[in-house]
C-alpha positions as CSV (number, residue, x, y, z in Angstrom):
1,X,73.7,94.5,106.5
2,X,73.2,91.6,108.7
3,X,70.2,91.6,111.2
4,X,72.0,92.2,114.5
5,X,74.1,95.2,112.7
6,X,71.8,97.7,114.0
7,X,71.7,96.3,117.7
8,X,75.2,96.7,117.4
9,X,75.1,100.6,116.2
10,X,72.5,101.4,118.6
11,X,74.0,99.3,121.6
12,X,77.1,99.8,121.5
13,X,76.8,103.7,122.3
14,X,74.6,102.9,124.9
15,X,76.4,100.3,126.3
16,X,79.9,103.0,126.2
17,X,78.0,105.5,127.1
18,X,76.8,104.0,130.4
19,X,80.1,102.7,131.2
20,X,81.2,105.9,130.5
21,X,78.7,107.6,133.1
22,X,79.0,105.0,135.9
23,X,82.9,105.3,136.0
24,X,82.7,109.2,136.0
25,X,80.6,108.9,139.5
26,X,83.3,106.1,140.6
27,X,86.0,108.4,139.5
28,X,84.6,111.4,141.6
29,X,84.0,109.4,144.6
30,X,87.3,107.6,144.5
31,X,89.4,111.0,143.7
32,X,87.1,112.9,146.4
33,X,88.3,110.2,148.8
34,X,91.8,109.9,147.7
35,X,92.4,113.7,148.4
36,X,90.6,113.2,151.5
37,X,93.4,110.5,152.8
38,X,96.0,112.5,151.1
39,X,94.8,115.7,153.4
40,X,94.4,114.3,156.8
41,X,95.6,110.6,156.7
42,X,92.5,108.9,158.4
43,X,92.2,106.3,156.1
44,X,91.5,102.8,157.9
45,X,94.4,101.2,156.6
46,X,96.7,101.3,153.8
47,X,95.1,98.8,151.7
48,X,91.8,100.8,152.3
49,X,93.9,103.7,151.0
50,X,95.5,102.0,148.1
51,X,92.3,100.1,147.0
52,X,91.1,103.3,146.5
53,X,93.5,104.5,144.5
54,X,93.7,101.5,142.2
55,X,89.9,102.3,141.7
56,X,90.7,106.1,140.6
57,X,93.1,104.4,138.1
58,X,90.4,102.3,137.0
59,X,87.9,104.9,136.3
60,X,90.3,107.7,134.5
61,X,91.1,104.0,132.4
62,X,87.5,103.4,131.3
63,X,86.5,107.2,130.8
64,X,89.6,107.7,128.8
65,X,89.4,104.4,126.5
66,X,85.7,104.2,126.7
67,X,85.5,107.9,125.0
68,X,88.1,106.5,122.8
69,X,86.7,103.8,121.0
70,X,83.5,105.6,121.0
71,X,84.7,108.4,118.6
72,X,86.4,105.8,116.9
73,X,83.2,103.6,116.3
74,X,81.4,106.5,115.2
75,X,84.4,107.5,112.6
76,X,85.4,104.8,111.5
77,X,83.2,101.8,112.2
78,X,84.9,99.3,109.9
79,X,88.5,98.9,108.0
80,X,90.4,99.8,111.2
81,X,92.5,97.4,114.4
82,X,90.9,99.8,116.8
83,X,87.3,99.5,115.6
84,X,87.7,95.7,115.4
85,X,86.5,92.8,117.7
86,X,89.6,91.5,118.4
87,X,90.6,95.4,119.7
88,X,87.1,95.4,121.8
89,X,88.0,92.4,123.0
90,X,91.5,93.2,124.5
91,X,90.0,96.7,125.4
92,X,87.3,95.5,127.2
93,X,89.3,92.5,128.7
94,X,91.5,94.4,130.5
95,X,88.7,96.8,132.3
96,X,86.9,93.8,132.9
97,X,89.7,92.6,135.2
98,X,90.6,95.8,136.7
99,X,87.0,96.3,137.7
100,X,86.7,92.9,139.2
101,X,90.2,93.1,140.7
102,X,89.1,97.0,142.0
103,X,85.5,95.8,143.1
104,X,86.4,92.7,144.9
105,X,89.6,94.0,146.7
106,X,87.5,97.2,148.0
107,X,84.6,94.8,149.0
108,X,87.3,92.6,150.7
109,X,88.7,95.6,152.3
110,X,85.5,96.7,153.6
111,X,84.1,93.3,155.2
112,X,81.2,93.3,152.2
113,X,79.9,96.9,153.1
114,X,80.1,99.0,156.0
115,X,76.9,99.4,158.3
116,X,76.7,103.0,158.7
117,X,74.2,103.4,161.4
118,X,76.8,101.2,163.6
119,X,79.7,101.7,161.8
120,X,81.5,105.1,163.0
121,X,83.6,105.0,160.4
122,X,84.6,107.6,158.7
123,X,83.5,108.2,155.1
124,X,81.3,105.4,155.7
125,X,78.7,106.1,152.8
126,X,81.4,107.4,150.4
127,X,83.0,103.8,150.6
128,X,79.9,102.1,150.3
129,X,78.6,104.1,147.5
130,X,82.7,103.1,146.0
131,X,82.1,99.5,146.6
132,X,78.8,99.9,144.8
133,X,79.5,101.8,141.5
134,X,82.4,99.5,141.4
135,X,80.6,96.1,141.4
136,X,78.3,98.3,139.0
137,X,80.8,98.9,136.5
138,X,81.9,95.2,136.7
139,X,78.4,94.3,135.6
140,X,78.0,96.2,132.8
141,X,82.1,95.3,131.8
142,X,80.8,91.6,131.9
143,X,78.1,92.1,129.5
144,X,80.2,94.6,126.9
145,X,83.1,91.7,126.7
146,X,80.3,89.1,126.4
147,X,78.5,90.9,123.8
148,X,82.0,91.5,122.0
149,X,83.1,87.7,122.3
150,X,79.8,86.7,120.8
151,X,80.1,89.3,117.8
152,X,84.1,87.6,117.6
153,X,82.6,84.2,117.1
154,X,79.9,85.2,114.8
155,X,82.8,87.4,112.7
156,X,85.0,84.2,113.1
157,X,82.7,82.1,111.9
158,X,81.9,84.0,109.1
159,X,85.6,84.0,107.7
160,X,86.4,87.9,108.6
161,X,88.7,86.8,111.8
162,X,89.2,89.0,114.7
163,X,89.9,91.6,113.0
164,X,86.7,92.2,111.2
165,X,84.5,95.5,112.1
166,X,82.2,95.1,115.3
167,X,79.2,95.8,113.0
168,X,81.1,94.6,109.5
């Protein structure tokens, strides 16, 4: 077993497992807002409305694959597409662009954060606390797919390909 194998098995869970946390808060925020708007119709504007929405998408996304390829890493950490880098990598791609796409259209949306002492807007600190997680689950996105390209090259390199284990 290589050096780095068991940074891998212990960081990995950690890393999904924070992911994991992070987008359930973004996902109650975002769904408590979106039924809000849905309810009484006092969003700011429609892209404030749909922003949000996009976001709920992208936390249901990343607790439901997140959970996935956890289970999977745990069962079977080797000898399947799923558990391999090249899987990660397209996995974690994706929700790396959503939550950029999701963090920086909400930020746009919102002028870079609301001032809610002189703000009276309504749901002021609910759509800070949005902007927040969101930028929050970009961060630790960005290091998951760096972590996962590095362990691509290293698996390249070493002849397996793409489609070796994460921790083969």
């Amino acid at each position: 077993m290589p050096s780095w194998a068991p940074h891998v098995r212990r960081g990995h869970p950690i890393t999904l497992g924070l992911i994991i946390f992070f987008a359930i808060i973004e996902l109650a925020i975002s769904a408590w807002l979106t039924s809000r708007y849905n309810a009484h119709h006092n969003y700011l504007s429609v892209t404030e409305r749909d922003r949000t929405r996009f976001l709920l998408f992208t936390s249901i996304w990343t607790i439901v694959l997140s959970s996935l390829y956890s289970v999977l890493f745990f069962h079977s950490a080797t000898g399947s597409f799923l558990t391999s880098v090249g899987s990660h990598g397209i996995y974690m791609f994706l929700t790396w662009v959503f939550w950029l796409a999701g963090a920086a259209a909400i930020t746009d949306t919102l002028g870079g954060g609301l001032n809610c002492g002189r703000d009276s807007i309504t749901y002021c600190g609910q759509l800070n606390s949005l902007e927040a997680f969101a930028w929050v689950e970009f961060v630790l996105t960005t290091f998951a797919l760096v972590v996962i390209l590095l362990r691509g090259v290293t698996a390249t390199r070493r002849g397996d390909g793409m489609t070796g284990g994460l921790i083969a």
